[in-house]
N, CA, C and O atoms as a Tripos MOL2 file, in Angstrom:
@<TRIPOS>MOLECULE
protein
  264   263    66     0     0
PROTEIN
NO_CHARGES

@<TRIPOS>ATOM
      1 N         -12.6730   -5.8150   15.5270 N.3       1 UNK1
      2 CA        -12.0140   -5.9060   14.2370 C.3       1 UNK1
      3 C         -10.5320   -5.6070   14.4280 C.2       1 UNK1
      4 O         -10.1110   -4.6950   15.1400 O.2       1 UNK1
      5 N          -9.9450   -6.2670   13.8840 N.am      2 UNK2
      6 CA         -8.3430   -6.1700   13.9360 C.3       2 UNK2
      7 C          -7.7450   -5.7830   12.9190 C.2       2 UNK2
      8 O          -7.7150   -6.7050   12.1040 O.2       2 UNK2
      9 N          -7.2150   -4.8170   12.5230 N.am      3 UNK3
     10 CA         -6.4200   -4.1600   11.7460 C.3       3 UNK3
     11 C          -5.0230   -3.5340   11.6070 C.2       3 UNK3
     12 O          -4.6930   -2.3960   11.9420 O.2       3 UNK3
     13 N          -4.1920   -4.5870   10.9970 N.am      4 UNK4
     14 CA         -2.4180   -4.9730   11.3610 C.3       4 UNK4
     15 C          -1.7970   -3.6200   10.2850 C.2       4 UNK4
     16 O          -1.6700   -3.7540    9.0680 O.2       4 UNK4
     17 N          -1.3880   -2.0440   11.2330 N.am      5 UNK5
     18 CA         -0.4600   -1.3380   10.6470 C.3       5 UNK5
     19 C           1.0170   -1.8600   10.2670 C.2       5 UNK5
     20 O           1.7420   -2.5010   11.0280 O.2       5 UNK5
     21 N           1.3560   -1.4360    8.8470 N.am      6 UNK6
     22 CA          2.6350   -1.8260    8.7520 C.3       6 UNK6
     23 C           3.0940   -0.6220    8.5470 C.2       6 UNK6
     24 O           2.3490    0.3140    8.2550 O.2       6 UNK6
     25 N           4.4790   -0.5010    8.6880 N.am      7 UNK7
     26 CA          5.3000    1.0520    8.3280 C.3       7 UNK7
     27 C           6.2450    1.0900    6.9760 C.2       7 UNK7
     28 O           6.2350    0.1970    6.1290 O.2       7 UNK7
     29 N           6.8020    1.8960    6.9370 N.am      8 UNK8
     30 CA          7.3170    1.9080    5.5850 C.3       8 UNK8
     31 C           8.1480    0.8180    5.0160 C.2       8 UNK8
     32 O           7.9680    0.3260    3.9010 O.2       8 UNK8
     33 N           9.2700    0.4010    6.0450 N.am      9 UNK9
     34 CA         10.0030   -0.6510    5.3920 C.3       9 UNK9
     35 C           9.5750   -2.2250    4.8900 C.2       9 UNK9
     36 O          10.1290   -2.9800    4.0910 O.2       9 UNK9
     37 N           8.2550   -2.3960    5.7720 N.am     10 UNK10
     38 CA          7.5550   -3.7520    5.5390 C.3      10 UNK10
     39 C           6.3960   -3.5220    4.4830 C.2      10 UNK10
     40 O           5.9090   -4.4940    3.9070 O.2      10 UNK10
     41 N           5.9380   -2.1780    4.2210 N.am     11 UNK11
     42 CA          5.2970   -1.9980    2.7190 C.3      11 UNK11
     43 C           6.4600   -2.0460    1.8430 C.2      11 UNK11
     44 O           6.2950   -2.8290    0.9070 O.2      11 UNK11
     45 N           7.4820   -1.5040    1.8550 N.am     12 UNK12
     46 CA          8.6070   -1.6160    0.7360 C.3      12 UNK12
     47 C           8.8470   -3.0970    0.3750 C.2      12 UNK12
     48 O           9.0060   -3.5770   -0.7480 O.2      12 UNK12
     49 N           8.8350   -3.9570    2.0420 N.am     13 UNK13
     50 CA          9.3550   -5.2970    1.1950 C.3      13 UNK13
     51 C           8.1420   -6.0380    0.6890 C.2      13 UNK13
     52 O           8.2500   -6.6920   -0.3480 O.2      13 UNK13
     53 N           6.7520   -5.9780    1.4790 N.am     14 UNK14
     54 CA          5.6830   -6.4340    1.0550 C.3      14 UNK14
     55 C           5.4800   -5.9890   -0.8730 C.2      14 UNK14
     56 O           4.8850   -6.7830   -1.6020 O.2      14 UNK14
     57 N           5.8570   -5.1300   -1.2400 N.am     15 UNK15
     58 CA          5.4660   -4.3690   -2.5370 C.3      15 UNK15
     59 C           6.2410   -4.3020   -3.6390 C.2      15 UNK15
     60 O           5.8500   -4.0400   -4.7770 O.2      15 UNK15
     61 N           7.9880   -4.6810   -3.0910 N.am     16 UNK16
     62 CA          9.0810   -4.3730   -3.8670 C.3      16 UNK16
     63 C           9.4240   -3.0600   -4.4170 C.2      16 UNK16
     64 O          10.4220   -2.7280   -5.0560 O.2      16 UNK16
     65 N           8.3570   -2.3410   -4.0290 N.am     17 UNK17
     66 CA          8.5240   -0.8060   -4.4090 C.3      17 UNK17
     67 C           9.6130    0.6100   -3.3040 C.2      17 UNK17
     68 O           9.5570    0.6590   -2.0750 O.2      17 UNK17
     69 N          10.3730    1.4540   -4.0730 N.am     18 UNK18
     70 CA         11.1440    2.1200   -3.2590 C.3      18 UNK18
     71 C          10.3110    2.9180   -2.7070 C.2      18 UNK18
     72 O           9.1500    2.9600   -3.1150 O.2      18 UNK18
     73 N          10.8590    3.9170   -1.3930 N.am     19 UNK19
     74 CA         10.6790    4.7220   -0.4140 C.3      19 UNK19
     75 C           9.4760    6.0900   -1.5980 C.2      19 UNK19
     76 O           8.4110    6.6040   -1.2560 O.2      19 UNK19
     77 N          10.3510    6.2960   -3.1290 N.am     20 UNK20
     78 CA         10.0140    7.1810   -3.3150 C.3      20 UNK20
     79 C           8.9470    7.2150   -4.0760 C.2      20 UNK20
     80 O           8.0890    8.0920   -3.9780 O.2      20 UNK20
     81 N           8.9010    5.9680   -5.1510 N.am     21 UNK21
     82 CA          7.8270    5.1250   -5.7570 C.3      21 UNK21
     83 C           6.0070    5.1540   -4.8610 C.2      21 UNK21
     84 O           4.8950    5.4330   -5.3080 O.2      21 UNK21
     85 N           6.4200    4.7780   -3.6620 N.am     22 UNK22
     86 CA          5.5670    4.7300   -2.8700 C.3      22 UNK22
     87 C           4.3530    5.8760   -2.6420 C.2      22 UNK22
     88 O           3.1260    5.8390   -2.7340 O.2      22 UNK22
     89 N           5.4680    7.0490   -2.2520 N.am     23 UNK23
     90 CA          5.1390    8.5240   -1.8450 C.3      23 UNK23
     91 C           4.8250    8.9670   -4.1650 C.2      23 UNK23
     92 O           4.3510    9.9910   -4.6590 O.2      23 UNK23
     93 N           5.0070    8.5220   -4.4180 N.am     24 UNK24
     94 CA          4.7040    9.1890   -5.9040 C.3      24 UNK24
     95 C           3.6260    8.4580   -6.1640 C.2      24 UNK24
     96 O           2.8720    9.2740   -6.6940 O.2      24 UNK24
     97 N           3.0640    7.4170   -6.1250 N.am     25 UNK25
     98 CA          1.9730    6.1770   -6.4260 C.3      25 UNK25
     99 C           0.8040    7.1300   -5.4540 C.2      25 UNK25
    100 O          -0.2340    7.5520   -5.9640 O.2      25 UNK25
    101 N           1.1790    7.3850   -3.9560 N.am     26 UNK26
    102 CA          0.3370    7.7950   -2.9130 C.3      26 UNK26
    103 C          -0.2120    9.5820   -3.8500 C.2      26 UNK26
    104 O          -1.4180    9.7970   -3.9720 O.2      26 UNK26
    105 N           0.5510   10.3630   -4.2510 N.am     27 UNK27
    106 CA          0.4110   11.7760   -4.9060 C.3      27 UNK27
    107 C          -0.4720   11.2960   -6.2050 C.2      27 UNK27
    108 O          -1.5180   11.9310   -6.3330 O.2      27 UNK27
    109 N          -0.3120   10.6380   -6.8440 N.am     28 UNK28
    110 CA         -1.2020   10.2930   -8.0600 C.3      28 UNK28
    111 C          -2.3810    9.6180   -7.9220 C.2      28 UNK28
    112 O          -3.2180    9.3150   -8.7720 O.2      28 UNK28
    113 N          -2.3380    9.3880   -6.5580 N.am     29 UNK29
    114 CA         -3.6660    8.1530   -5.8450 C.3      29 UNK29
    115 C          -3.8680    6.8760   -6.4770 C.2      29 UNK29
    116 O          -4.9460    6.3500   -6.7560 O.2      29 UNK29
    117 N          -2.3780    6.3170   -6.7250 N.am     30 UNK30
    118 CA         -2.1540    4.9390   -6.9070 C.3      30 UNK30
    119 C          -2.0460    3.8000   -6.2600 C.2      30 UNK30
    120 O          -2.0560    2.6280   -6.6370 O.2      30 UNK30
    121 N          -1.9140    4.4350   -4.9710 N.am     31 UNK31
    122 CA         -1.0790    3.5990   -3.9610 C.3      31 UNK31
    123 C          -2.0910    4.0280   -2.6420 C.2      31 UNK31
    124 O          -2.2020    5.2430   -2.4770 O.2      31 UNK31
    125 N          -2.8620    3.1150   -1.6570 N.am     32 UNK32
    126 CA         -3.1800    3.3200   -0.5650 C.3      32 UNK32
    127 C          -2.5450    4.5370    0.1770 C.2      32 UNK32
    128 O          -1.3610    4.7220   -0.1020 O.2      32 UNK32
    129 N          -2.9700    5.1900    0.8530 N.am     33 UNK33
    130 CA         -2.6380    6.3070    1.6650 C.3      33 UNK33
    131 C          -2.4240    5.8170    3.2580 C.2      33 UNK33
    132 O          -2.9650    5.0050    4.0090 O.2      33 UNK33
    133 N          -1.2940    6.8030    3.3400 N.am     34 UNK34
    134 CA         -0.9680    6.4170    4.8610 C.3      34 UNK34
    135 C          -1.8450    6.5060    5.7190 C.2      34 UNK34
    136 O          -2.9640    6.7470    5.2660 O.2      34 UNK34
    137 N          -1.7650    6.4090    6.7340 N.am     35 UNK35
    138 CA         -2.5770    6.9760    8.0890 C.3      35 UNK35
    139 C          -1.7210    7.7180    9.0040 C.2      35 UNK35
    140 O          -0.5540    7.4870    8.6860 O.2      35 UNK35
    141 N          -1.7780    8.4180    9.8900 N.am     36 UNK36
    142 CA         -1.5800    9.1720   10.6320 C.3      36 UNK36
    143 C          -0.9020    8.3120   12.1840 C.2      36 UNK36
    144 O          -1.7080    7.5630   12.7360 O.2      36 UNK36
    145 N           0.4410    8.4280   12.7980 N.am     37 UNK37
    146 CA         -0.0240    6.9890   14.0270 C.3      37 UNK37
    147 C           0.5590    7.9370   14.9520 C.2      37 UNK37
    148 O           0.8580    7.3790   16.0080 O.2      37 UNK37
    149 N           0.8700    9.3820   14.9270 N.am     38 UNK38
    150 CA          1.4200   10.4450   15.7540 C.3      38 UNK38
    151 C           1.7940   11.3590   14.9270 C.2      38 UNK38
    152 O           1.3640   11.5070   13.7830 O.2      38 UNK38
    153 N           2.9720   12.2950   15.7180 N.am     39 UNK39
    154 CA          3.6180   13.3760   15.5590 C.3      39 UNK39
    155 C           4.1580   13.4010   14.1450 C.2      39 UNK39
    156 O           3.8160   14.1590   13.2380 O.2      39 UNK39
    157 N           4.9690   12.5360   14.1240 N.am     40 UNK40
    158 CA          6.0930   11.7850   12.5750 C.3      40 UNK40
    159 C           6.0200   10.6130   12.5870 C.2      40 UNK40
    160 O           7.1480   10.1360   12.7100 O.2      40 UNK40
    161 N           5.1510    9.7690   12.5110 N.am     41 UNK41
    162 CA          5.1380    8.1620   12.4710 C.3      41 UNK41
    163 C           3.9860    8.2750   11.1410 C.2      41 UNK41
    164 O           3.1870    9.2000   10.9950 O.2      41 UNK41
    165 N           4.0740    7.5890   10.6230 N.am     42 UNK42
    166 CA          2.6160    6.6770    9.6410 C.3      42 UNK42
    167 C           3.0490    5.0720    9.5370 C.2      42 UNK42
    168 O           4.0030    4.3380    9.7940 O.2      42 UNK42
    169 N           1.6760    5.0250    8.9760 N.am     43 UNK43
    170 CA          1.7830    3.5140    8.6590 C.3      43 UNK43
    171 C           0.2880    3.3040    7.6760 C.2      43 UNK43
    172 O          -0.7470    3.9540    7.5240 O.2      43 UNK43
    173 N           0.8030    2.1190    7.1810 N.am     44 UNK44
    174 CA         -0.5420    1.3390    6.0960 C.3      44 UNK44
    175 C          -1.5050    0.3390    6.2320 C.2      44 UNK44
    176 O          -0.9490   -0.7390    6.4400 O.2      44 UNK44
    177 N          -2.4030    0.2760    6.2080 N.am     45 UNK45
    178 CA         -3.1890   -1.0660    6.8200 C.3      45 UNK45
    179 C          -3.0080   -1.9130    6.2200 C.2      45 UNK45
    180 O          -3.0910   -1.5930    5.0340 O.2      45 UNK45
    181 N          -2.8000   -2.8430    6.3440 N.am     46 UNK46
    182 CA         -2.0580   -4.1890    5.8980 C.3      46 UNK46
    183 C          -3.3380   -4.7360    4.6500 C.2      46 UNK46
    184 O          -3.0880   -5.1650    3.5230 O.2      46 UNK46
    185 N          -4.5310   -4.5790    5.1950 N.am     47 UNK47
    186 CA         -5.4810   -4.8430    4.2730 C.3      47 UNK47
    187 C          -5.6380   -4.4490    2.9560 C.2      47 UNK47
    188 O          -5.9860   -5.0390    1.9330 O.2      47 UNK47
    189 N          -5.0860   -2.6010    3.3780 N.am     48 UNK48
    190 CA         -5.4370   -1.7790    1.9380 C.3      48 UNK48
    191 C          -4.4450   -2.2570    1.3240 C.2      48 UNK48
    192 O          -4.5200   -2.8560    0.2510 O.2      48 UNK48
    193 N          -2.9530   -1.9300    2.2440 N.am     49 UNK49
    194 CA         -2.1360   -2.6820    0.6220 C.3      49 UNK49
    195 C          -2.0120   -4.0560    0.1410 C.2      49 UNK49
    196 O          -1.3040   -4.2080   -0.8550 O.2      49 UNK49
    197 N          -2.5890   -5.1340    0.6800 N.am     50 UNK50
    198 CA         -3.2920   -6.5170    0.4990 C.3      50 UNK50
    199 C          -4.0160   -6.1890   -0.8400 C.2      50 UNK50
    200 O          -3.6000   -6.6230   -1.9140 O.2      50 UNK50
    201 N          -4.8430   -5.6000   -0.7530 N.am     51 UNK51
    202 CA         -6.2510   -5.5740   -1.6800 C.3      51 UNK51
    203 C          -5.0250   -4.9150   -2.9250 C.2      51 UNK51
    204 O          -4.8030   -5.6220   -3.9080 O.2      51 UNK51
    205 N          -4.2020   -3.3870   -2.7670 N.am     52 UNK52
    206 CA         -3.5840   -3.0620   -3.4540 C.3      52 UNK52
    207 C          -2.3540   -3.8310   -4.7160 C.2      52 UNK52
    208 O          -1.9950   -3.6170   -5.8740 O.2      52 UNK52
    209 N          -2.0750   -4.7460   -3.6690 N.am     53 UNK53
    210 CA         -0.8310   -5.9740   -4.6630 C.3      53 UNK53
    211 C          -2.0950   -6.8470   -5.4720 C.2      53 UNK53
    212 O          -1.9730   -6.8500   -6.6970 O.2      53 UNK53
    213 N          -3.3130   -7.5990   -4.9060 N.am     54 UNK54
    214 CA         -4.0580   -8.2600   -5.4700 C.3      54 UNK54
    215 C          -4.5170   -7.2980   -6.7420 C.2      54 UNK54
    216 O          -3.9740   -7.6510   -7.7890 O.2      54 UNK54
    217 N          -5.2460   -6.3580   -6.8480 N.am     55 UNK55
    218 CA         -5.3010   -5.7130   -7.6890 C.3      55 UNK55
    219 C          -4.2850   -5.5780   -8.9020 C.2      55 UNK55
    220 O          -4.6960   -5.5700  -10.0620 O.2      55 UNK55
    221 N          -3.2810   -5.4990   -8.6610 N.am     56 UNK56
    222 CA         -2.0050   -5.0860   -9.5500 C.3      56 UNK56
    223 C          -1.9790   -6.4990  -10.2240 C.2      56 UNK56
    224 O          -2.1080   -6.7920  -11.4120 O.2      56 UNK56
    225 N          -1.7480   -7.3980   -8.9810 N.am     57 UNK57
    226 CA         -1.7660   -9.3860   -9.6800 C.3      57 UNK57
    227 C          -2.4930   -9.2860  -10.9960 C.2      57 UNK57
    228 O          -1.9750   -9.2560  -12.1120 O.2      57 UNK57
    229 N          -3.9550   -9.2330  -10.6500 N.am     58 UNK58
    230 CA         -5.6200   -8.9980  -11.5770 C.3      58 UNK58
    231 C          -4.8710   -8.7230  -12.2550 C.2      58 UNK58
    232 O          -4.1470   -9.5610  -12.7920 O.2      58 UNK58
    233 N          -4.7710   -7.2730  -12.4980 N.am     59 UNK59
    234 CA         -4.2230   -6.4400  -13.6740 C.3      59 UNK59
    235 C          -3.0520   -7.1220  -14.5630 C.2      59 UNK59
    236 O          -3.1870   -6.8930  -15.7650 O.2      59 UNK59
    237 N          -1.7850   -8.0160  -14.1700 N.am     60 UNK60
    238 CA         -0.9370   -8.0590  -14.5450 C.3      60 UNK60
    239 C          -1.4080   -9.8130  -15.6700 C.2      60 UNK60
    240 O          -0.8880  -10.2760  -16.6860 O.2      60 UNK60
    241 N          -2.5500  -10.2750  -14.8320 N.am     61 UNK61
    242 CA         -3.2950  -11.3620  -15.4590 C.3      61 UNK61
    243 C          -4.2970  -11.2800  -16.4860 C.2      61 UNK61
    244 O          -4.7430  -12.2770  -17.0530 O.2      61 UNK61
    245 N          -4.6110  -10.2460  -16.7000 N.am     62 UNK62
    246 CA         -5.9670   -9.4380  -17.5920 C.3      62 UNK62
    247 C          -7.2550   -9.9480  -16.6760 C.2      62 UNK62
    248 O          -8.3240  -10.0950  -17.2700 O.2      62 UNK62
    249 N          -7.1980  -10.2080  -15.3250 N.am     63 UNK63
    250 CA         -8.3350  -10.4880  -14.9070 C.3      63 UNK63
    251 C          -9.0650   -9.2340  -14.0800 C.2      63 UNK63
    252 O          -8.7420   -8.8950  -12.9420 O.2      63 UNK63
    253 N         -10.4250   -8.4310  -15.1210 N.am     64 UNK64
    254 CA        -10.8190   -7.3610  -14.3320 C.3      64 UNK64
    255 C         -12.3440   -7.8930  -13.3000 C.2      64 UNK64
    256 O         -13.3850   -8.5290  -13.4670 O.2      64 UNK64
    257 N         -11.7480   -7.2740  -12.3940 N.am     65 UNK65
    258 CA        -13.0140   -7.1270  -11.5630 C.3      65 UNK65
    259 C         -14.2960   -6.0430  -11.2880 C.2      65 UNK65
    260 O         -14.2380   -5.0660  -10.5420 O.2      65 UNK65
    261 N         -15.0250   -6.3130  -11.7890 N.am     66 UNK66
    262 CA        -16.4210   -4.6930  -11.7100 C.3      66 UNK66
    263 C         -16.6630   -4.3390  -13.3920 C.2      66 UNK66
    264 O         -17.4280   -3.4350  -13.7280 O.2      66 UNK66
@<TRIPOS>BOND
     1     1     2 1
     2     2     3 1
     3     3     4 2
     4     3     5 am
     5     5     6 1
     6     6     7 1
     7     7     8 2
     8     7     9 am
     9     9    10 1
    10    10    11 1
    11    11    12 2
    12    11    13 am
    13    13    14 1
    14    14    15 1
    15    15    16 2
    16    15    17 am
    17    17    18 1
    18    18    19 1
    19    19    20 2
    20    19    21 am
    21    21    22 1
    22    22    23 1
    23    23    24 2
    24    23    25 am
    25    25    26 1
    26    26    27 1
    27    27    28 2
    28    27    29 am
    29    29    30 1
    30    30    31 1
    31    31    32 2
    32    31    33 am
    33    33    34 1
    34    34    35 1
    35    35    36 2
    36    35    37 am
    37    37    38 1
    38    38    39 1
    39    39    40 2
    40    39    41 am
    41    41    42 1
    42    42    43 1
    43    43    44 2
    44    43    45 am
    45    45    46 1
    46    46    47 1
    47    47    48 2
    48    47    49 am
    49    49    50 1
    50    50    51 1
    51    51    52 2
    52    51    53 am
    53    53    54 1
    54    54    55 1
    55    55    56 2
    56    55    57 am
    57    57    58 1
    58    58    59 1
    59    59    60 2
    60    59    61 am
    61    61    62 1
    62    62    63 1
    63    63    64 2
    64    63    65 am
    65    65    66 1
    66    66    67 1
    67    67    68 2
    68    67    69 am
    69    69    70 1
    70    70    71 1
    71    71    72 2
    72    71    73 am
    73    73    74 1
    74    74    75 1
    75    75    76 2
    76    75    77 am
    77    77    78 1
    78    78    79 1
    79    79    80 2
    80    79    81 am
    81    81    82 1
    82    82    83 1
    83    83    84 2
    84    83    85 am
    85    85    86 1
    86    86    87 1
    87    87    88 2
    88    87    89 am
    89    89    90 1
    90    90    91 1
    91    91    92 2
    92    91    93 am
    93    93    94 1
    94    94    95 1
    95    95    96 2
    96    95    97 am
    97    97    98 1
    98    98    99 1
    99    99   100 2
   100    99   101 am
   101   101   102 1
   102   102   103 1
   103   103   104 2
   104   103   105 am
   105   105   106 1
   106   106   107 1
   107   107   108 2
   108   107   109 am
   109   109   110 1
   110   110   111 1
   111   111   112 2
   112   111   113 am
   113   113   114 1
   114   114   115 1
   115   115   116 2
   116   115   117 am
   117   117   118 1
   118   118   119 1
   119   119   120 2
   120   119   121 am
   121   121   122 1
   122   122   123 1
   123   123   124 2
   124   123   125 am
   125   125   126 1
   126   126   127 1
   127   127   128 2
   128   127   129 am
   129   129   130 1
   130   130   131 1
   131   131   132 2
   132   131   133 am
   133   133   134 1
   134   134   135 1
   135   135   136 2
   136   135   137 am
   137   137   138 1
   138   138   139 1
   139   139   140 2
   140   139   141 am
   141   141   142 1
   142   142   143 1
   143   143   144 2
   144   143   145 am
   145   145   146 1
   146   146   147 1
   147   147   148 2
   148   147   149 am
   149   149   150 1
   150   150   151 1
   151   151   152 2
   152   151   153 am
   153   153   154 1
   154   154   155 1
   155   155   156 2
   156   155   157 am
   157   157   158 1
   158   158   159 1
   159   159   160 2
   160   159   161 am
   161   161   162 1
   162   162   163 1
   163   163   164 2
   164   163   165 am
   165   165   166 1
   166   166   167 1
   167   167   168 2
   168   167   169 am
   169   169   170 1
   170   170   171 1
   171   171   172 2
   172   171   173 am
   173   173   174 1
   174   174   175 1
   175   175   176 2
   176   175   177 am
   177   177   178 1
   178   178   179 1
   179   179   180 2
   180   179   181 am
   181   181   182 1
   182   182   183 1
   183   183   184 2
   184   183   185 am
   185   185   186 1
   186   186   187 1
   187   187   188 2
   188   187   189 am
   189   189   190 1
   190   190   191 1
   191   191   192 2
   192   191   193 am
   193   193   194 1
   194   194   195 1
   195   195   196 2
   196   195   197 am
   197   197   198 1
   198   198   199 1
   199   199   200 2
   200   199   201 am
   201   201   202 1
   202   202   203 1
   203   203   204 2
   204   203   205 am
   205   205   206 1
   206   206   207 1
   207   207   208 2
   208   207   209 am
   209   209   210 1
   210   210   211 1
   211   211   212 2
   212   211   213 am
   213   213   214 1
   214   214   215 1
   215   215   216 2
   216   215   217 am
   217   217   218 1
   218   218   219 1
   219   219   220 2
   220   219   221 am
   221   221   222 1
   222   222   223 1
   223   223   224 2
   224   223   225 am
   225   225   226 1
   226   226   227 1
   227   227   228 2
   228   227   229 am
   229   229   230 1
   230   230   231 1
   231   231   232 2
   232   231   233 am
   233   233   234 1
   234   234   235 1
   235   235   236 2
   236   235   237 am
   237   237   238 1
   238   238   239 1
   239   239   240 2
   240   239   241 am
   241   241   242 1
   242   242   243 1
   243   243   244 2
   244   243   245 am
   245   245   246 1
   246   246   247 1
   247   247   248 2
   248   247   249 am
   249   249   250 1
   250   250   251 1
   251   251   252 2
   252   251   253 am
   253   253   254 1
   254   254   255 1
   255   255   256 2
   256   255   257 am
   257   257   258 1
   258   258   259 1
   259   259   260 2
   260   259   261 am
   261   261   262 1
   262   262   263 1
   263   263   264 2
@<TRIPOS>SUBSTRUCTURE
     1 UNK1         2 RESIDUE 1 A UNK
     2 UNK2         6 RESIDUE 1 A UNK
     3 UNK3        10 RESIDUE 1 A UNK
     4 UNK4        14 RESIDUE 1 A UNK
     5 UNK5        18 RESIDUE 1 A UNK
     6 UNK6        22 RESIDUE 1 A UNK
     7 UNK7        26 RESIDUE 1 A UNK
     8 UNK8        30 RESIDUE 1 A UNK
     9 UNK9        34 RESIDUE 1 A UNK
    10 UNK10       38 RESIDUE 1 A UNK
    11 UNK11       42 RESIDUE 1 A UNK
    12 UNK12       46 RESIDUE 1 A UNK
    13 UNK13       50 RESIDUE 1 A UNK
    14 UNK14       54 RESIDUE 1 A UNK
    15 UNK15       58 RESIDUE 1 A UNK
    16 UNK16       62 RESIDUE 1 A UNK
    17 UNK17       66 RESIDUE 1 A UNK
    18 UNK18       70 RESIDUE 1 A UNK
    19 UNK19       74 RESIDUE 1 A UNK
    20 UNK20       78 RESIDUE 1 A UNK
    21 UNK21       82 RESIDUE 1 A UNK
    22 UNK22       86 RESIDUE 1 A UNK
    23 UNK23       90 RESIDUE 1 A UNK
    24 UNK24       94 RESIDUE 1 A UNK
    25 UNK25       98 RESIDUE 1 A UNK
    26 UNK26      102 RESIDUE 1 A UNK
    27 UNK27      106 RESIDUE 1 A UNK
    28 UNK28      110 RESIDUE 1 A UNK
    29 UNK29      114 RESIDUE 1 A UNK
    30 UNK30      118 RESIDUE 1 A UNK
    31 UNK31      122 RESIDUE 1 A UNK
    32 UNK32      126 RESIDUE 1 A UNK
    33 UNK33      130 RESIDUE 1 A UNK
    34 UNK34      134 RESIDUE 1 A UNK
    35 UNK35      138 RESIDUE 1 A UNK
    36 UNK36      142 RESIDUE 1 A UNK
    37 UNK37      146 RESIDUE 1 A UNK
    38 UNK38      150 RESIDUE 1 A UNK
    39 UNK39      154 RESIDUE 1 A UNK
    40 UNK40      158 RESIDUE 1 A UNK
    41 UNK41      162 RESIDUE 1 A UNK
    42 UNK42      166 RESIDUE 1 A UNK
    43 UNK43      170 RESIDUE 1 A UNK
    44 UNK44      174 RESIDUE 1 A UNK
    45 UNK45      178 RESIDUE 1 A UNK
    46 UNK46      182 RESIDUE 1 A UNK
    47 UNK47      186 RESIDUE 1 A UNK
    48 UNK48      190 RESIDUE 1 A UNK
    49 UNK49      194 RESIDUE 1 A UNK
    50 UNK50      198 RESIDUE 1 A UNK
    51 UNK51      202 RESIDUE 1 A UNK
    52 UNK52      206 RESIDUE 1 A UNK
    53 UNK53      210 RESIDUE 1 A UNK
    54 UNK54      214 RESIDUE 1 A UNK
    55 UNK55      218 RESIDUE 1 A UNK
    56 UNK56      222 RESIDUE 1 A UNK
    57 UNK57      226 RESIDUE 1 A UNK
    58 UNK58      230 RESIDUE 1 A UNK
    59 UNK59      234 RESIDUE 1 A UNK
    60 UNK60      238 RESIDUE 1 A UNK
    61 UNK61      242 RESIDUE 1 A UNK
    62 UNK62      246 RESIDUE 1 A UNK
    63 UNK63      250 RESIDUE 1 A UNK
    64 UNK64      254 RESIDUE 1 A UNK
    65 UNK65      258 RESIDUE 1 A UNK
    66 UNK66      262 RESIDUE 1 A UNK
C-alpha cells in the first residue's frame, strides 16, 4: 500500500488554508491530524486530507453522506 506524505506547505496549497487555520481546525478535530515523520518534521497523508477537501466539497453542495 502506498501512502503519499505531504508537509505543511503542500497541505496549505492543496487546502487554501493558512499555517494557523490548519493547527486550529487540527485542536478542534476539524482537520486530519498530523503524523509524526521524526524529531521536528510532520506531515499529512495525502488521502486523509483528500477525503478531508471532498467532504467540505459535499458539505458546501448539501450533499450528505451516512
Amino acid at each position: 500500500m502506498y501512502n503519499k506524505i505531504m508537509r505543511l506547505p503542500e497541505v496549505m496549497s492543496q487546502t487554501g488554508l493558512s499555517r494557523s487555520s490548519i493547527y486550529l481546525r487540527i485542536s478542534k478535530g476539524k482537520f486530519p491530524s498530523s503524523i509524526s515523520l521524526g524529531d521536528r518534521a510532520v506531515g499529512w497523508l495525502e488521502a486523509d486530507v483528500n477525503q478531508w477537501l471532498d467532504e467540505r466539497i459535499a458539505d458546501s453542495k448539501g450533499v450528505h453522506n451516512g
